[in-house]
C-alpha positions as CSV (number, residue, x, y, z in Angstrom):
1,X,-104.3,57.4,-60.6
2,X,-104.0,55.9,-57.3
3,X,-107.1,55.4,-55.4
4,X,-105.6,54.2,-52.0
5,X,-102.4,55.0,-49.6
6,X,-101.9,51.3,-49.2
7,X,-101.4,51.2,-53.2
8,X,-98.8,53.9,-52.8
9,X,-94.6,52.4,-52.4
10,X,-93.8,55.7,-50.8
11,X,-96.6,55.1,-48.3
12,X,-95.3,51.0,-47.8
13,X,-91.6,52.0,-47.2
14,X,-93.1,54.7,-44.6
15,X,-94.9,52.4,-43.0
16,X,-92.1,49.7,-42.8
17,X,-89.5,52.7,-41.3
18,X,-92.3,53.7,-38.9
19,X,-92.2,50.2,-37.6
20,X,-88.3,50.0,-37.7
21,X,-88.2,53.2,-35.5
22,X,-91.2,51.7,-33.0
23,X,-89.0,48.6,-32.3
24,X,-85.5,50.6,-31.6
25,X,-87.1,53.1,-29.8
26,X,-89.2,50.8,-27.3
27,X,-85.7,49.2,-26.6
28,X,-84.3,49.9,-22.7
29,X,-81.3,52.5,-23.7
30,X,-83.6,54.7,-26.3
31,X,-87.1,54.5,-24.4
32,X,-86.1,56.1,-21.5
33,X,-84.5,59.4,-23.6
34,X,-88.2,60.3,-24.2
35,X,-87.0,63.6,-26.2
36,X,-85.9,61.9,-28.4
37,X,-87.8,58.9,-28.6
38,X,-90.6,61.1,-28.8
39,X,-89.1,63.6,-31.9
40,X,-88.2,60.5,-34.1
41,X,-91.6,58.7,-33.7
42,X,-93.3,62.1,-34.0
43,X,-91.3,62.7,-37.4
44,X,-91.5,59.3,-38.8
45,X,-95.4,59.3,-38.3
46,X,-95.2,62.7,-40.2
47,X,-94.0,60.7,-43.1
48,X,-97.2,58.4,-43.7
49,X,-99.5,61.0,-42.2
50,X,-98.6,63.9,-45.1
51,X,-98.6,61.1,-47.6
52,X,-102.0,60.1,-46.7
53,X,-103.7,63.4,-46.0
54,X,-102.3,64.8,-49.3
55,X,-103.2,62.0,-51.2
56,X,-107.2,62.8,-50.2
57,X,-106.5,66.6,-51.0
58,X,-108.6,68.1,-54.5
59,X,-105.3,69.1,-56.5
60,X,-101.7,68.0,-57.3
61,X,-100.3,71.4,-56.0
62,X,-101.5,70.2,-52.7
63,X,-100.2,66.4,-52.3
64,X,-97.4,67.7,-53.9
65,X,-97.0,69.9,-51.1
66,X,-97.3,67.1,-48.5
67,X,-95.6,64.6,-49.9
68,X,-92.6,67.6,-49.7
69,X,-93.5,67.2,-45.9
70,X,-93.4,63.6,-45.8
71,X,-90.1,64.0,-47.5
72,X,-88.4,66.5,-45.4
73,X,-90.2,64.4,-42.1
74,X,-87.7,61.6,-43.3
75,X,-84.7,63.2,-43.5
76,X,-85.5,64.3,-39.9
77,X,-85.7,60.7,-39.2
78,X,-82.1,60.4,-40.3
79,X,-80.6,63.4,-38.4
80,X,-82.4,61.6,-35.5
81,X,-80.4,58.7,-36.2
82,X,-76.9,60.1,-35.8
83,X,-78.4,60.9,-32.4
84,X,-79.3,57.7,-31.4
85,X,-76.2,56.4,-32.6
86,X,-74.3,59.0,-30.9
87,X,-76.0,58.5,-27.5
88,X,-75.5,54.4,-27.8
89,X,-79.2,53.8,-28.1
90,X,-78.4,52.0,-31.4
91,X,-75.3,50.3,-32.6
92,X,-74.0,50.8,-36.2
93,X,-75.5,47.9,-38.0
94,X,-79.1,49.0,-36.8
95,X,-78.1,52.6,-37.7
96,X,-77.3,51.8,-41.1
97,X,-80.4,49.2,-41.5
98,X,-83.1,52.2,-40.4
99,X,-80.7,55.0,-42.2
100,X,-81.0,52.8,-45.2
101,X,-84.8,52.6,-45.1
102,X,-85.2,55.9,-44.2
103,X,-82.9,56.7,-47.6
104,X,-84.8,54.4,-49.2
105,X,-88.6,55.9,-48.7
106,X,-86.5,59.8,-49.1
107,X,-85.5,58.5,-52.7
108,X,-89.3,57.0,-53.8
109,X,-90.8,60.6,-52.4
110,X,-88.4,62.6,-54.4
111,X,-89.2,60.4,-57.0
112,X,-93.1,60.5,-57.0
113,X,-92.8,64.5,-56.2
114,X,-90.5,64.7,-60.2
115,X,-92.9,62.3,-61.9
116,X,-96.2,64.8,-60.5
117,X,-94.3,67.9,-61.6
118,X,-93.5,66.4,-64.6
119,X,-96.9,65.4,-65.2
């Protein structure tokens, strides 16, 4: 199957949404709400973490059951948003950029979790 996380897209679109959430949150407004800046970086590294660790694991039930973590990490990541948006840490074109990626890596997840049950 896969013999790497860097082969994985769920893993790649992670990584690209952890680095979208590094650059917002190291910007003036957002890095001094360490709360929050600390909750969305700690969720977004969730995502590649669980994808990772449960793509070493022995059996399908178990990176099945972190790449369920990963996915519900990301969703955090988007309820975070709203926050930042909220607060004025981010204006609405960045919002929808990182929601979008966020959405994005949510979909391939719930996509790679059908095709393993399916399989």
């Amino acid at each position: 199957m896969w013999t790497c996380m860097e082969e994985l897209e769920v893993w790649q679109d992670g990584r690209k949404l952890t680095n979208m959430i590094y650059a917002i949150t190291k910007k003036p407004a957002f890095s001094t709400d360490f709360a929050l800046r600390d909750q969305i970086r700690r969720a977004v590294i969730s995502i590649t973490s669980n994808i990772a660790e449960g793509l070493e694991r022995s059996s399908k039930r178990q990176f099945l059951y972190f790449l369920k973590i990963a996915k519900g990490s990301a969703n955090e990541v988007r309820s975070q948003l709203y926050i930042a948006l909220d607060q004025g840490y981010i204006n609405q074109d960045t919002f929808q950029e990182v929601y979008e990626q966020a959405s994005r890596t949510i979909s391939k997840i719930g996509g790679l979790i059908y095709y393993l049950e399916s399989n």
